[in-house]
Residue, then its C-alpha position, 0 to 999 in steps of 0.5 A: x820576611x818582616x824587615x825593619x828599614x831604618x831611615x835618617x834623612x831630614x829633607x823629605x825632597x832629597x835624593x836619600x829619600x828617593x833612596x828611602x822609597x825606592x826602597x820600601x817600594x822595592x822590598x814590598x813589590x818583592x813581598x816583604x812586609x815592611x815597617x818603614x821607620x823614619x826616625x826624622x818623620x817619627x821625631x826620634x828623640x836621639x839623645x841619651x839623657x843622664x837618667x838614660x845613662x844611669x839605668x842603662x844596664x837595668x833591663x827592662x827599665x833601660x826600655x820604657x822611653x824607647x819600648x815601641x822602637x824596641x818592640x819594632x827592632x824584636x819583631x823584624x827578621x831583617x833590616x836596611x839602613x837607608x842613609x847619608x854619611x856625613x863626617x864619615x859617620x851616621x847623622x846623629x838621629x841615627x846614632x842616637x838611635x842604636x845608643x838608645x835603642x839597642x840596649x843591654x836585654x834588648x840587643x845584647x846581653x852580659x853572661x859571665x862577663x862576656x857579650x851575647x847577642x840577643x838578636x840573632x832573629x835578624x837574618x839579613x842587613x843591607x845598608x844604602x849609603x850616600x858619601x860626599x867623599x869619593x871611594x879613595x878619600x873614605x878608603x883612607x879615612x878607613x871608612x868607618x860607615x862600613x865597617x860598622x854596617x859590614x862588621x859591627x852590626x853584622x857580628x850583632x844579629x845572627x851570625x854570618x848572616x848576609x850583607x847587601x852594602x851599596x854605596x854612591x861615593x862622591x856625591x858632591x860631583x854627582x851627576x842626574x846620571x850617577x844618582x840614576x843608576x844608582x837608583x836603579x841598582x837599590x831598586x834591583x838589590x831590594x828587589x832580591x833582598 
């Protein structure tokens, strides 16, 4: 399966970018092929200018500042977001991302006033996360990074397609032995992916 990882960590030593290659080494070992995009290593450009803002129903026009992300994104059969949570929400590289990226004629269109997905190629989602806030304190926050992965992305590709969402809560009292195991179950998950 070709499956697009889409990663927005900006500190190449960190532990999300051990997530990051674990991943990639995971889902390569079980013989996917894999597009590794690295929006910071890539130098993504996340804003959404005036000009993006007013030709953004324009398809294909809306396309051509974003058309090699947008041609990664039409190939892939399945993706996996690896990233941090912060403020309970995407870093903005990452947000930036599906606002420039994930366009009307790209992933979705408008058919008598009504929303169609246009990528239904998209088989499968998976999501490794990494919260500063323990399970409880993004439980009461209502815990919008998941809900985005599990329903908002999710209703976008095909329909009922199977979510993989591993997340290690609590970050900022983690410990060498919460990061490994950790680690160890986004190594076994991408496995099976």
């Amino acid at each position: 399966m070709k499956v697009l990882v889409l990663h927005s960590h900006p500190v190449e030593e960190s532990y999300g970018a051990a997530l990051h290659r674990q991943a990639i080494e995971s889902l390569k070992s079980a013989g996917h092929e894999v597009d590794d995009c690295n929006l910071y290593a890539e130098g993504f450009d996340p804003v959404l200018s005036r000009h993006d803002r007013v030709i953004y129903h324009d398809f294909p026009e809306n396309t051509e500042a974003v058309k090699p992300y947008v041609e990664r994104l039409q190939r892939t059969e399945a993706l996996v977001i690896v990233t941090p949570i912060w403020n309970f929400g995407f870093p903005a590289i990452l947000k930036g991302y599906f606002d420039r990226v994930w366009l009307p004629g790209v992933s979705f269109e408008l058919v008598d006033g009504k929303v169609r997905s246009k990528l239904q190629h998209i088989r499968k989602l998976g999501a490794v996360l990494t919260y500063g806030a323990d399970p409880f304190r993004a439980f009461i926050a209502g815990n919008p990074p998941k809900k985005i992965v599990k329903r908002v992305l999710r209703a976008q590709i095909k329909p009922f397609a199977p979510v993989v969402f591993l997340a290690h809560y609590d970050m900022n009292r983690s410990t060498d032995e919460t990061r490994g195991r950790f680690l160890a179950k986004v190594k076994a998950e991408m496995a099976r992916f």
